[in-house]
N, C-alpha and C positions, 0 to 999 in steps of 0.2 A: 504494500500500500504506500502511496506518496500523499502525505502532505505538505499545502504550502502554510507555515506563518507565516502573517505579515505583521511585523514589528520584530524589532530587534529591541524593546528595552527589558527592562527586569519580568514584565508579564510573558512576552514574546519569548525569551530564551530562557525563563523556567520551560513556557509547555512545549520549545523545542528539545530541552533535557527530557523531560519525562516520554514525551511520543517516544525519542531515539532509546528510551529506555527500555521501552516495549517492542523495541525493533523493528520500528517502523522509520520509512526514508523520510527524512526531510530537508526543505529549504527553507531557508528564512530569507525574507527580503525586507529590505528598510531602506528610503529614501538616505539616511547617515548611517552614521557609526553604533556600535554596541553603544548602550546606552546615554544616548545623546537628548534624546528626549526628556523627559521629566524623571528618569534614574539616575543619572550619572551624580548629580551633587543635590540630590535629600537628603529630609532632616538626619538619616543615619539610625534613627529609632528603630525597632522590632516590636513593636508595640502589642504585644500578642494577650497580653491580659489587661490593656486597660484602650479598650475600644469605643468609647464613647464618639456616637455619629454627632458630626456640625450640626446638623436640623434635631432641636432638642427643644423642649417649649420652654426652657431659659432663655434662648436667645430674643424671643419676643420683647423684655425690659430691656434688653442688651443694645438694642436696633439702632435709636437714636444717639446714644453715641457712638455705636460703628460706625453708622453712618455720616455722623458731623461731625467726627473728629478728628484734628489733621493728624494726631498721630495714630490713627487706629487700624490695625492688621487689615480688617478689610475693605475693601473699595468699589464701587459700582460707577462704571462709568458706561451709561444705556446706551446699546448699539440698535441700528437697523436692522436687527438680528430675532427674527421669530425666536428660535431655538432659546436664548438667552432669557425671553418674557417666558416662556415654557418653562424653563429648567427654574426660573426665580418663583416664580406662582409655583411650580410642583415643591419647591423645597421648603415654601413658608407651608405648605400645606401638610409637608412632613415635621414639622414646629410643635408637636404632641407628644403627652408621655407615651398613650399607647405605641405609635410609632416609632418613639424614642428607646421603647424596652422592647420592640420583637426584634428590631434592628441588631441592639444592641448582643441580645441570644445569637440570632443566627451571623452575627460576625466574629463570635466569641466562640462557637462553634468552629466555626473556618478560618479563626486563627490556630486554632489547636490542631488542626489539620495540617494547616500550611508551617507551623511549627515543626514538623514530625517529619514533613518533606525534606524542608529548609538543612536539618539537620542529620537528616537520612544522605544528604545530597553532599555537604561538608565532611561527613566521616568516610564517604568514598570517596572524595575526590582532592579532597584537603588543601581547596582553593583558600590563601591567602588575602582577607578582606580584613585585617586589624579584627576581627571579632574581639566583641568584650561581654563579658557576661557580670556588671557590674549594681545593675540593678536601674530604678528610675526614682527621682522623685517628681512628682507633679505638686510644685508650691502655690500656693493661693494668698491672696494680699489681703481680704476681707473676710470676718467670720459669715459671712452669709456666703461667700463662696465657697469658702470651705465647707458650710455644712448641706450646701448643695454637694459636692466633690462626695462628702461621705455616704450621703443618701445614692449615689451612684455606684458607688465602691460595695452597699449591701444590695446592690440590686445585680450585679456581677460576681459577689459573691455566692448568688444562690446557682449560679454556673460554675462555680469551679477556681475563681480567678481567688488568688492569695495576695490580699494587701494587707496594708494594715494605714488609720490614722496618726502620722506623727506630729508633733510641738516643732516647733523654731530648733527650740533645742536639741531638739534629737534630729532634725535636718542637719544639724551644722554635727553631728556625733558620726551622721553615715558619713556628710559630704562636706568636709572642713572647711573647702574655697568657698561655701555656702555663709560664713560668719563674716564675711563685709555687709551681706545684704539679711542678717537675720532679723533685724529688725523691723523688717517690714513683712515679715513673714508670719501669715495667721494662722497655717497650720501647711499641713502635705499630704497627697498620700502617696505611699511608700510602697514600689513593687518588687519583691527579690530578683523576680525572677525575670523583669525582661531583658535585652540583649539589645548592643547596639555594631553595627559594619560598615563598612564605605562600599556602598551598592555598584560603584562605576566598578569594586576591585572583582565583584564578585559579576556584574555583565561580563567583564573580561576575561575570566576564569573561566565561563562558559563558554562564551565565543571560542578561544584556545583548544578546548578539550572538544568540545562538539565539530569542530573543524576537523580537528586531529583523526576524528573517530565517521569523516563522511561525511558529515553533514553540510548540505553547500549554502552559501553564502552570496547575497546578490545585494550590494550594497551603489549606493549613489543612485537610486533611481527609482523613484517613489511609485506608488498603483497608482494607476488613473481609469480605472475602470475594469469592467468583467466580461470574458466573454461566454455566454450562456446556451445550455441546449436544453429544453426542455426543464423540468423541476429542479436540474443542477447548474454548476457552476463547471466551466472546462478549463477556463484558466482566469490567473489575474494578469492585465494587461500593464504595460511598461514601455517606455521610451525604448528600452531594448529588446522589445520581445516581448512573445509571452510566455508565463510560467505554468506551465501546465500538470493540474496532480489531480488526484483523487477525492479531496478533500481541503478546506482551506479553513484557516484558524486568520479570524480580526483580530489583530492585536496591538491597534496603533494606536491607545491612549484617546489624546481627543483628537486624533483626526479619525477616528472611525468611523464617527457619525455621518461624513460626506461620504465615503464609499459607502456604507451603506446603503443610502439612500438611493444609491444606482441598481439596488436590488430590491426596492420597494420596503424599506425595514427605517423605521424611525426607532434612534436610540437616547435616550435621555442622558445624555452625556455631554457636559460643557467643563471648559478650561477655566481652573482654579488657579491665577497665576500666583506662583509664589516663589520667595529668594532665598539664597544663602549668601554666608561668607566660610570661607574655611582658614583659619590661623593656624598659622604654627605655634605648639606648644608640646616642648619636649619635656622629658619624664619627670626633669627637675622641678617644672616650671609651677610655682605654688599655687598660683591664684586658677589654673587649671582644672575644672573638675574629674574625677575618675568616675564618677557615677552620673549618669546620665539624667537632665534634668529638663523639666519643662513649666516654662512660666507664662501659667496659665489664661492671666489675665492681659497679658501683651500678645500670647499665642507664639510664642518664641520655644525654640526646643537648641538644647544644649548639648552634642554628643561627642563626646571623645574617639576620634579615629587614631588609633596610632600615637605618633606623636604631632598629629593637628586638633583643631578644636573645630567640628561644623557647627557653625548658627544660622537656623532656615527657621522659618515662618512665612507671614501672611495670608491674606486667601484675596484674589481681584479678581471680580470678574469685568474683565477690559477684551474679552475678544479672544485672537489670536497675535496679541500683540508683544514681541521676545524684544524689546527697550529694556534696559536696565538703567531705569532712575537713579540718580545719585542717592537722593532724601531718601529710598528703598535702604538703599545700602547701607548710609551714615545711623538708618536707625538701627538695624542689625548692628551696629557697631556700638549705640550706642546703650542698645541690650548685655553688652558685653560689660560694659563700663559703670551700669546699674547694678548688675546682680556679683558680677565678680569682682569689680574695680580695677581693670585691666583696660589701658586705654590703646587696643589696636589702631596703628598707623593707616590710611588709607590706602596705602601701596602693597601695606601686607594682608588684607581681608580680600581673597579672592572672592570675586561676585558672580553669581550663578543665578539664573531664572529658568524655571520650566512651569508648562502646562498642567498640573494635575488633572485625569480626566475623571469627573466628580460626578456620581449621579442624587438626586434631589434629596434620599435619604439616608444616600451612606454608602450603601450594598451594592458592590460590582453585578456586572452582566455578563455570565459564563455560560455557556451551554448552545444549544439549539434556540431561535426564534421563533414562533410562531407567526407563517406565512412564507417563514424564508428558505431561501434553497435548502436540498436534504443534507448536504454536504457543505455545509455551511457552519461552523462555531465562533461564539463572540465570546472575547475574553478581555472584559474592557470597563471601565469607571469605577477603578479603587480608589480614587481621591487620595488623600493623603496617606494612606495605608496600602499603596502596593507595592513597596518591598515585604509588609509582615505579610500581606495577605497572597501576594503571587504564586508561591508551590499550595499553597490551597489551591484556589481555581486550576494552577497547570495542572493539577492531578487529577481532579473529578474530568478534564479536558480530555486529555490523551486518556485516561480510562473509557469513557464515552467512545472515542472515535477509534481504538481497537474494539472494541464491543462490535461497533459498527462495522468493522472488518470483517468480523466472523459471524456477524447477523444474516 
């Protein structure tokens, strides 16, 4: 059996690991490089036990100063854009506890999936990505936020997920470079167990070994369309050709939505644009943290790769627009400079922007479509969670479409 993915970022080349795993052929095509898209420089998090979806019916209080404030993580700048008025009305719509807790299950579910992949996939192949298994805390600045964070932490708990509520004090006990900024700190909560990696080390681990082992590569030259016989697909088409397989796997983040469309299939996927910086900070370096941290209420996430420090946040919805604002950057920096007191140089905070492909309540689109080709799989809108949550979907993916081999 041949299939084609399309995407080469961390979604694309998990389920082009898993299919070759099942020993089936494949190609991957992607208009760039291994993960160029919205993997290469994320937040670095594995967020596998504290899953909480953006569309939460908190965010409702929240609105007005997301929305008017110059310095606030998110940004709406209204396009000519249907899909955009779609995805904003479906996700205020998703702004409920109900939706906020089934959500929350079945992504808590399939991060313990994508957990078991992730690390199934590491002990065979012992791709080199700084992995750190140092734990997280998620700090909060107000007690009404904190005891919203706890009341979520018991609702995850009745899943499986192991945290616990901590003090200022016992923040600065796990995470020392935490005692510049304890004092603004109203509580945390503390997880042992998540893990943090530099996703671009771990696209390229993949790329390498999957090469190594067959798997072909079609890079520089994006899909622009399908060409079609009857109820299936016969290939995706290309400035170079066409690729012709058996089967084809979407996995282009938020450009999926327009290829789709050329097959009759509406996806509820829009770009969350967000940034990083990445610093250097080596093992000496004090004000550095070892435990991975996210500050909640700026929506800033703190992970240790190695010896650099990634700081990404935001969420905009500006379109398809890859500009890297300075005032983007300088705040990332100067998230740095609040919580740790570490004042990164502008020359030294490397700046990164990608797309996150987001759907309205949180929850990626894996599987088969209803109406769409038979040989067709979408593997697409993990928002800010498709590094934890990508060998989840690559595996129910390539499960599915061996099935279908032998169906």
């Amino acid at each position: 059996m041949r299939v084609c993915v399309l995407g080469a970022g961390i979604v694309g080349l998990a389920t082009a690991y898993e299919l070759q795993q099942r020993g089936i052929d494949v190609t991957v095509l992607d208009q760039s490089r291994p993960g160029a898209g919205a993997s290469g420089g994320n937040g670095g998090q594995l967020s596998y036990s504290y899953v909480q979806p953006l569309a939460d019916s908190g965010i409702w209080a929240q609105l007005p100063s997301l929305l008017l404030s110059p310095r606030s993580p998110l940004k709406l700048r209204p396009q000519w854009d249907a899909q955009q008025w779609r995805w904003a009305v479906g996700f205020l719509r998703a702004c409920n506890g109900a939706t906020s807790r089934s959500t929350t299950a079945a992504l808590l579910e399939l991060a313990a999936r994508s957990r078991a992949g992730f690390e199934a996939m590491l002990a065979a192949e012992a791709i080199d990505c700084d992995l750190s298994r140092t734990g997280k805390l998620v700090i909060y600045r107000t007690p009404a936020a904190f005891a919203g964070a706890q009341r979520q932490m018991e609702l995850q708990r009745g899943w499986g997920s192991v945290q616990e509520a901590v003090s200022a004090q016992r923040c600065v006990e796990l995470e020392p470079a935490l005692d510049h900024y304890a004092g603004h700190i109203a509580g945390a909560i503390h997880t042992p167990s998540e893990c943090a990696a530099d996703c671009q080390k771990v696209c390229d681990g993949l790329h390498a070994l999957l090469a190594a082992r067959g798997v072909r590569f079609v890079f520089g030259t994006p899909a622009r369309g399908w060409a079609r016989s009857g109820g299936r697909i016969q290939a995706a088409r290309t400035a170079q050709g066409d690729v012709e397989a058996d089967a084809f796997v979407l996995a282009l983040g938020s450009g999926s939505p327009a290829l789709a469309r050329g097959l009759g299939l509406r996806l509820p996927v829009y770009p969350l644009k967000g940034y990083s910086i990445t610093i250097d900070a080596p093992p000496a370096s004090a004000w550095a943290p070892r435990v991975s941290v996210t500050h909640a209420a700026g929506k800033v996430v703190f992970a240790r790769l190695g010896d650099r420090l990634r700081v990404a946040g935001m969420a905009e919805l500006v379109g398809h627009d890859a500009r890297i604002p300075a005032e983007r950057i300088d705040s990332l920096r100067a998230s740095v400079k609040e919580v740790f007191g570490h004042a990164a140089a502008a020359d030294e905070a490397r700046p990164w922007t990608g797309m996150r492909p987001a759907t309205p309540t949180g929850l990626p689109i894996y599987g088969r479509r209803p109406g769409g080709p038979r040989n067709l799989w979408v593997n697409t809108g993990h928002g800010a969670l498709g590094f934890t949550l990508a060998f989840g979907t690559a595996g129910s993916v390539a499960t599915e479409i061996a099935s279908s081999a032998h169906g």
